[in-house]
VEXMIKE-971244 format. One line per 4 residues: their letters; for each residue x, y, z of N, C-alpha, C, O. Coordinates in steps of 0.1 Angstrom, whole numbers, plus 5000, padded with zeros to 4 digits. Atoms other than C-alpha are relative to their C-alpha. Example, Ala and Ser with C-alpha at 12.3 -4.5 7.8 and 13.67 -1.06 7.14 Angstrom:
# residues 2
as	5009/4988/5000/5123/4955/5078/5009/5012/5000/5019/5012/5007 | 4991/4989/5000/5137/4989/5071/4992/5011/5008/4997/5022/5009
END
This chain:
# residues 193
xxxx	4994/5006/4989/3729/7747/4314/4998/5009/5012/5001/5021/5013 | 4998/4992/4989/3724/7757/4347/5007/5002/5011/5016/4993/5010 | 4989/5001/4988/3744/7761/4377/4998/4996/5010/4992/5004/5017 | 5004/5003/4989/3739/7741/4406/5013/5008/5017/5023/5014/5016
xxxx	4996/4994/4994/3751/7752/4437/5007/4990/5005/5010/4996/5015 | 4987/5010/4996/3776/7724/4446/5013/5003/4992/5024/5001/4998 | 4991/4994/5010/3797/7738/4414/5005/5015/5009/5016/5019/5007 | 4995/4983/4993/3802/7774/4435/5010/4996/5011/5009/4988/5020
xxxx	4989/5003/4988/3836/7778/4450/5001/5009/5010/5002/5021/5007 | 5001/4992/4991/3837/7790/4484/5012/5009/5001/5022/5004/5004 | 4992/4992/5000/3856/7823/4483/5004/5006/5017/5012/5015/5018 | 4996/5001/4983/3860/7824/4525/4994/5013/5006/4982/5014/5004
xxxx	5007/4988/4990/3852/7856/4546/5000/5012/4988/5008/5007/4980 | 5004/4986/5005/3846/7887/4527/5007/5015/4998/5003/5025/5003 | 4989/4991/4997/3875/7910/4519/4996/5016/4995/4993/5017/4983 | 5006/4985/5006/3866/7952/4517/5017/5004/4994/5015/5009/4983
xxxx	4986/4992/5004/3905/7963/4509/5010/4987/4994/5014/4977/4999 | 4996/5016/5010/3921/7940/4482/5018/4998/5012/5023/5007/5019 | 4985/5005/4994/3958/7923/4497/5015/5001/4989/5021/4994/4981 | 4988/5000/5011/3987/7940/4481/5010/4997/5002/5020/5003/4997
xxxx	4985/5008/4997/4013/7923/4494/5003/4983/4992/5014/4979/4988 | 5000/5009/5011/4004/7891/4474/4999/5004/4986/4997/4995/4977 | 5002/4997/5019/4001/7907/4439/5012/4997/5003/5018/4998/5013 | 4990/5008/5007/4027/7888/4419/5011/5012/4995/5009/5019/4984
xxxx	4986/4989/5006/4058/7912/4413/5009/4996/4988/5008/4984/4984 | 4988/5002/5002/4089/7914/4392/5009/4992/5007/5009/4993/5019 | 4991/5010/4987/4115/7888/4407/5010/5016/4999/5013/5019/5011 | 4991/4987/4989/4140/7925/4409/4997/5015/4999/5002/5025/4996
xxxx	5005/4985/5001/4116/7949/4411/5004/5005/5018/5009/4997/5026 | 4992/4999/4991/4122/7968/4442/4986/5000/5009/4975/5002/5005 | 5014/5003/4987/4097/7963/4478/5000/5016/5006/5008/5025/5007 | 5002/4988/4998/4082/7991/4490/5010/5007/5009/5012/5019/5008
xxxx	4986/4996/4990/4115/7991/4522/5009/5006/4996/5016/5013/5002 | 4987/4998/5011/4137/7996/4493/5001/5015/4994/5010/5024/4993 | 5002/4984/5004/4121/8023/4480/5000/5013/5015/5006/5023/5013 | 5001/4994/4992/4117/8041/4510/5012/4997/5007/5012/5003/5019
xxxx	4985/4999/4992/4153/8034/4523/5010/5009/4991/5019/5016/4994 | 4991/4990/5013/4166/8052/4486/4995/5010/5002/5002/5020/5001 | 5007/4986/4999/4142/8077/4493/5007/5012/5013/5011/5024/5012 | 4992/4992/4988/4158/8087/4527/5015/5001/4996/5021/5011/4994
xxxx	4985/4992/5003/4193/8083/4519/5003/5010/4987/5014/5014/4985 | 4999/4989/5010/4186/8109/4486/4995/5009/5009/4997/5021/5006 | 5004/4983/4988/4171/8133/4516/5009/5001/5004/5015/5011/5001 | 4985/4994/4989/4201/8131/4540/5010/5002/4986/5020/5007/4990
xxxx	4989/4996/5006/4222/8134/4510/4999/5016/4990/5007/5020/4982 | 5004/4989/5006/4205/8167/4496/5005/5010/5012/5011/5020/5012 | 5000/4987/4989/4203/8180/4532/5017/5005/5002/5022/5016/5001 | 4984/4996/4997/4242/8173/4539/5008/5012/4990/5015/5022/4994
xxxx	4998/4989/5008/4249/8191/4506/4997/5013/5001/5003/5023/4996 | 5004/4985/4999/4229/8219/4515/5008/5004/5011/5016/5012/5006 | 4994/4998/4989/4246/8224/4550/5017/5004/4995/5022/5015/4997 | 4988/4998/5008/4281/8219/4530/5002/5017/4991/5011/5025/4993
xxxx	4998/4989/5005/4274/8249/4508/4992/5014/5005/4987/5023/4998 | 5000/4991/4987/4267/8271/4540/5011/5006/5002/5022/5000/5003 | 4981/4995/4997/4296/8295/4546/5001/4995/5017/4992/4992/5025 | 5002/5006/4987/4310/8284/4578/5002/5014/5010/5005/5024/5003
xxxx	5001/4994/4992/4309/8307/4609/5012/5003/5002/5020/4994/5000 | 4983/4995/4998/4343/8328/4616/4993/5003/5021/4983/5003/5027 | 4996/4997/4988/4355/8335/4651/4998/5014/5005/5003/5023/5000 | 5003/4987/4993/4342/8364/4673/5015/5012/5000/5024/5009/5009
xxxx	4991/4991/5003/4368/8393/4664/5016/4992/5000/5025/4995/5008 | 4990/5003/5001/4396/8373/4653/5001/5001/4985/4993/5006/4978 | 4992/4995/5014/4414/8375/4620/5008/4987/4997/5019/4987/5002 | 4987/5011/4999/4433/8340/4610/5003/5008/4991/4998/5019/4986
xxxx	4990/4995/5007/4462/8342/4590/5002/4999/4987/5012/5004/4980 | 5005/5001/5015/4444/8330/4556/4996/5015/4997/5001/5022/4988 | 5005/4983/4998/4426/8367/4566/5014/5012/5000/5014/5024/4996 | 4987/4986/5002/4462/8385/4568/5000/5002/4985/4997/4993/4976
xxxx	4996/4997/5011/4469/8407/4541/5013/5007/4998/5012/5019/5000 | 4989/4998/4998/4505/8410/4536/5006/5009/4989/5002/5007/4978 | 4994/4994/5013/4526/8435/4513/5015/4993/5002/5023/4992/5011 | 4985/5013/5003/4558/8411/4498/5006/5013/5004/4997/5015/5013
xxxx	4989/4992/4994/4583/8443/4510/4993/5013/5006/4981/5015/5006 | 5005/4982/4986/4581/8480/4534/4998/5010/4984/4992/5021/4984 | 5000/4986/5009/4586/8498/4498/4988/5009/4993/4984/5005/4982 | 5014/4994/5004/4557/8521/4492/4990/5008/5010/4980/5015/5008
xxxx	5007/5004/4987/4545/8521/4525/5001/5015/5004/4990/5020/5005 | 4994/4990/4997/4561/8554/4534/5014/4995/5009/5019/4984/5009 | 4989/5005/4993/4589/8561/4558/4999/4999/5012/5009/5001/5018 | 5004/5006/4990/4573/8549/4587/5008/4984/4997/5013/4978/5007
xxxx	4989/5015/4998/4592/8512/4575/5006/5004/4990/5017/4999/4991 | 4983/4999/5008/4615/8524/4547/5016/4999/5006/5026/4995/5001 | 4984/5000/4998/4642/8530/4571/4999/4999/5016/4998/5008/5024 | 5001/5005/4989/4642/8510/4601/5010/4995/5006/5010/4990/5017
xxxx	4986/5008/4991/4679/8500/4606/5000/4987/4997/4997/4983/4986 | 5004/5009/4995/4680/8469/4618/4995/4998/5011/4999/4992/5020 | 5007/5002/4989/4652/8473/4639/4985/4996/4991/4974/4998/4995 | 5005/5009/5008/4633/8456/4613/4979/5006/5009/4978/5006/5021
xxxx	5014/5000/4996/4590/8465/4620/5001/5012/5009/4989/5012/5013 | 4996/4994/4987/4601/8492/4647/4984/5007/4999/4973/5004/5003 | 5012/4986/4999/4580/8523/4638/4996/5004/5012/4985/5010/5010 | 5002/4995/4990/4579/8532/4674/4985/4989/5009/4977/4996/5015
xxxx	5010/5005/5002/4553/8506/4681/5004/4988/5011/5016/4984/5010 | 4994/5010/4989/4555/8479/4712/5004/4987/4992/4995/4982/4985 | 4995/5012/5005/4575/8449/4699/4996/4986/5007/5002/4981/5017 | 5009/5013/4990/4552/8418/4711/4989/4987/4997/4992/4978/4989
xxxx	5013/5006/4996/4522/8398/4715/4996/4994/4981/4988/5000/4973 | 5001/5009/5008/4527/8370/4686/4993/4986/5005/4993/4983/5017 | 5004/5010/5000/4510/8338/4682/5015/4991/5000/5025/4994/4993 | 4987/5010/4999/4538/8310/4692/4999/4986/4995/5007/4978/4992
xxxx	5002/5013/5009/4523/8284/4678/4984/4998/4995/4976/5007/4999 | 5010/5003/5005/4491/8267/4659/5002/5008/4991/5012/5015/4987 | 5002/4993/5016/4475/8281/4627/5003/5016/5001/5002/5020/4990 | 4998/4985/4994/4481/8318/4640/5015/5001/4997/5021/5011/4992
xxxx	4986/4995/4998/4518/8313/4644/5005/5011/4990/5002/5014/4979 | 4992/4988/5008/4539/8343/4636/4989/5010/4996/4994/5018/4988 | 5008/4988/5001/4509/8368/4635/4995/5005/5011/4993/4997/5020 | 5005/4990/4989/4496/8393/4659/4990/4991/5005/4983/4983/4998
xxxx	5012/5004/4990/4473/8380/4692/4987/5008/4993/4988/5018/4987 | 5009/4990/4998/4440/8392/4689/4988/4998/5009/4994/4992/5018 | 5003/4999/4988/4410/8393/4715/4997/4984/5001/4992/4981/5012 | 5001/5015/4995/4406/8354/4715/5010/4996/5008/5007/4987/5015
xxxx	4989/5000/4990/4438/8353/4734/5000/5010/5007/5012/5015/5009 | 4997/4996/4989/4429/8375/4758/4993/5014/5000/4989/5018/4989 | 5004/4984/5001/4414/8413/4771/5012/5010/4994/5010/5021/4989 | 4993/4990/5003/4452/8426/4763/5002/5000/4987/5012/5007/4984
xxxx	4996/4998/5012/4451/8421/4727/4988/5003/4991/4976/5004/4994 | 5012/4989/5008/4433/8438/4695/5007/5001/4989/5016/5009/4989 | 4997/4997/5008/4439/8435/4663/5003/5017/4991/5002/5027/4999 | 5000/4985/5016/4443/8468/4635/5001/4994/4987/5012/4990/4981
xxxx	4999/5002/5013/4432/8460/4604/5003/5012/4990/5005/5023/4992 | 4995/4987/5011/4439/8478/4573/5005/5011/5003/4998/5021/5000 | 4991/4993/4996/4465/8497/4586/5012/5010/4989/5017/5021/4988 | 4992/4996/5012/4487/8497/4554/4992/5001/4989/4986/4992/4983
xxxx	5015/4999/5006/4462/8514/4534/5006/5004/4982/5001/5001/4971 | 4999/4992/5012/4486/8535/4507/5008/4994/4997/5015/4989/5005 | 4988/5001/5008/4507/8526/4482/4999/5005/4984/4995/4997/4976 | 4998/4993/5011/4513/8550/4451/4985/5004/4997/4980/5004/4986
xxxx	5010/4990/4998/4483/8568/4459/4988/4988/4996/4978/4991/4990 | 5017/5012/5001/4456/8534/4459/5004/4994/5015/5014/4995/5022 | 5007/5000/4982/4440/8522/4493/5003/4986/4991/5003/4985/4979 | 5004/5016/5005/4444/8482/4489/4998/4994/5018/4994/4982/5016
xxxx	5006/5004/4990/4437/8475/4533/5008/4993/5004/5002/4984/5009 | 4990/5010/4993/4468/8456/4545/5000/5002/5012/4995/5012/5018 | 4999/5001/4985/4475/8442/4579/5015/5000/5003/5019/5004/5014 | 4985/4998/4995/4514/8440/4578/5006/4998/4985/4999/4996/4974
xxxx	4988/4996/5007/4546/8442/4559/5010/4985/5001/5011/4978/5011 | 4986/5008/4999/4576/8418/4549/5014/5013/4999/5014/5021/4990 | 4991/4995/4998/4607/8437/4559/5013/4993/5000/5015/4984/5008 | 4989/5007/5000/4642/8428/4549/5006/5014/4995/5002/5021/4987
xxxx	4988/4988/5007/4675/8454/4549/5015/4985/4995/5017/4973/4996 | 4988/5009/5003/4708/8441/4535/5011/5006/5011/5021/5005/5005 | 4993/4994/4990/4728/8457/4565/5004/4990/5006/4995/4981/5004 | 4998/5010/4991/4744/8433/4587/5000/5007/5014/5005/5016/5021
xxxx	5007/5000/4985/4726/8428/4618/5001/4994/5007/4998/4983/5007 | 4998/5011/4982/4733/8417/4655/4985/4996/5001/4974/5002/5001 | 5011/5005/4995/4713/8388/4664/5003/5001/5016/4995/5006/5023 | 4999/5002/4988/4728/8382/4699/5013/5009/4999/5014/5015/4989
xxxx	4987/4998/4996/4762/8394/4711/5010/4999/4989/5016/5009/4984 | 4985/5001/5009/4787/8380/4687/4995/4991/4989/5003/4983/4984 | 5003/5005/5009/4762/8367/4663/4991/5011/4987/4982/5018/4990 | 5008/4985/5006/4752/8391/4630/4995/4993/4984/5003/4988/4976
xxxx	5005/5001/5016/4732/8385/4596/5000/5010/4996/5002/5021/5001 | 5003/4991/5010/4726/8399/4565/4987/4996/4994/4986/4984/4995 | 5008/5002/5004/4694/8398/4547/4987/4991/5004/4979/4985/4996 | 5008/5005/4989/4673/8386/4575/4986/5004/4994/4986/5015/4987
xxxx	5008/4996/5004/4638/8387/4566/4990/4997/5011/4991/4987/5019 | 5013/4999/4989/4605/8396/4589/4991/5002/4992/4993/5007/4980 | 5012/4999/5003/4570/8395/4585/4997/5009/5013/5000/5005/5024 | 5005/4994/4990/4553/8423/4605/4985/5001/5000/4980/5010/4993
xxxx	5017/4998/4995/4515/8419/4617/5000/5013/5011/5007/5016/5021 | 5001/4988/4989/4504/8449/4634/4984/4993/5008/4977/4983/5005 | 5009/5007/4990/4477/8447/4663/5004/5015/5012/5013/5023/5012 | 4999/4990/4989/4472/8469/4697/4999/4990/5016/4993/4980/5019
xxxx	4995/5005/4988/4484/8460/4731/5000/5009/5011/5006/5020/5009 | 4998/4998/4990/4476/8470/4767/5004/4993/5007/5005/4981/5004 | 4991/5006/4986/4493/8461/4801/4989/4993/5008/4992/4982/5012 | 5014/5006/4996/4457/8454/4815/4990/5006/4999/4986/5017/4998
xxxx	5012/4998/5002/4430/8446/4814/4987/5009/5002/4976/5007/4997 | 5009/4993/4996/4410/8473/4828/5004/5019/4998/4999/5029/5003 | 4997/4988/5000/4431/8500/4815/4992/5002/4987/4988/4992/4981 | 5006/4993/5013/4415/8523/4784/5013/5003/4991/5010/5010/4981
xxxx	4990/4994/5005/4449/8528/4772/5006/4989/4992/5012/4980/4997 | 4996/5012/5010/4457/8507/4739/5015/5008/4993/5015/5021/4992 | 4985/5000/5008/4494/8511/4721/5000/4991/4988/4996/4980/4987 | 4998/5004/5011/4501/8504/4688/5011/4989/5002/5019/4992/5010
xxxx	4991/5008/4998/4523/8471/4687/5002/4985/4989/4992/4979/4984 | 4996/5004/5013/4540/8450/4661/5003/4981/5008/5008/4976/5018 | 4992/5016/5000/4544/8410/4659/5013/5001/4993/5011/5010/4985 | 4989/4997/5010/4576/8410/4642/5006/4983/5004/5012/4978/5014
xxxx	4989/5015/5001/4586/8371/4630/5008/4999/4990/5005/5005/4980 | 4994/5007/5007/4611/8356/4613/4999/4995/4994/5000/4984/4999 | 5004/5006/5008/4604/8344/4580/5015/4993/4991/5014/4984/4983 | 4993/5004/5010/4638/8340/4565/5014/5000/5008/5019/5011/5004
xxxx	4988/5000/4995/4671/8334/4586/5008/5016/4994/5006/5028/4995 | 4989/4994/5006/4699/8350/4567/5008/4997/4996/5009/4985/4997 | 4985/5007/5000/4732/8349/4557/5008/5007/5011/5006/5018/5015 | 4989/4996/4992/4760/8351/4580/5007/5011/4998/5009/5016/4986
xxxx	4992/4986/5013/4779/8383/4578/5011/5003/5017/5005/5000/5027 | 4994/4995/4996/4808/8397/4601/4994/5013/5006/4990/5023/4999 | 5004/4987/4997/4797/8420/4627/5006/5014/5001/5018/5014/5003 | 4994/4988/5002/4804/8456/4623/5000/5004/4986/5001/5017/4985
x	4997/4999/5015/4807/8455/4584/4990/5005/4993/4990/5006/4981
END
């Protein structure tokens, strides 16, 4: 048999690069959009993770108060705070330049608030002959102590952050100087007793 040419079906213009958008798919296979929309959100979700376990950047010479390292009492310390009266943090040291509020509260300024302030770190170095780098002290006597005039506790407790303090800014002359807060009221006690 032979083939006449009336039997030949006309195949239309002439295609060099086959048409893959009509090959017959899966009815839930996925379109090439699909794939390439999973593909990016598994990139931004690799990247974000990577950025996440990035340490984060600290603050130009500041110290938060996660960074304090505190000794729970003055005992050990020597007698620079063993025996302070009730002048609680004294040690000869300017009584001042606390944080009054925010995450800082109750710890020493340091130079993010300002040219007059300046941390001291690891200041409280000894205790029973080991270095451990403390920045302050909790201090509490059992003495009864004038808060005002005709008001007096007992068992008052402070936290003392140390730190250094000038008058201004353009002086060279830094002073040792103590935050001293209030961490624990007290009890009431009869003054004089």
């Amino acid at each position: 048999m032979t083939l006449q040419l009336e039997e030949v079906v006309s195949i239309g213009d002439p295609r060099f690069l086959p048409d893959l958008r009509r090959r017959p798919k899966a009815p839930y296979a996925p379109t090439r959009r699909h794939t390439l929309q999973a593909l990016s959100a598994f990139g931004m979700g690799i990247g974000l993770a990577t950025i996440g376990a990035l340490p984060t950047a600290r603050p130009a010479g500041a110290a938060p108060p996660g960074g304090w390292k505190i000794w729970g009492s003055c005992s050990g310390l020597g007698k620079w705070v063993n025996d302070d009266n009730c002048l609680g943090c004294n040690q000869g040291s300017v009584i001042c330049c606390c944080h009054g509020s925010g995450r800082e509260k109750g710890y020493h300024k340091g130079p993010r608030s300002g040219c007059k302030y300046r941390y001291r770190p690891n200041q409280c170095t000894k205790r029973n002959g080991k270095s451990y780098g403390r920045d302050g002290w909790k201090w509490k006597t059992d003495r009864c102590c004038g808060i005002t005039g005709i008001e007096c506790v007992r068992y008052r407790e402070w936290r003392c952050s140390d730190g250094y303090y000038r008058s201004s800014c353009r002086s060279n002359r830094w002073r040792k100087s103590i935050c001293r807060w209030n961490t624990v009221w007290g009890n009431p006690c009869r003054c004089g007793t």
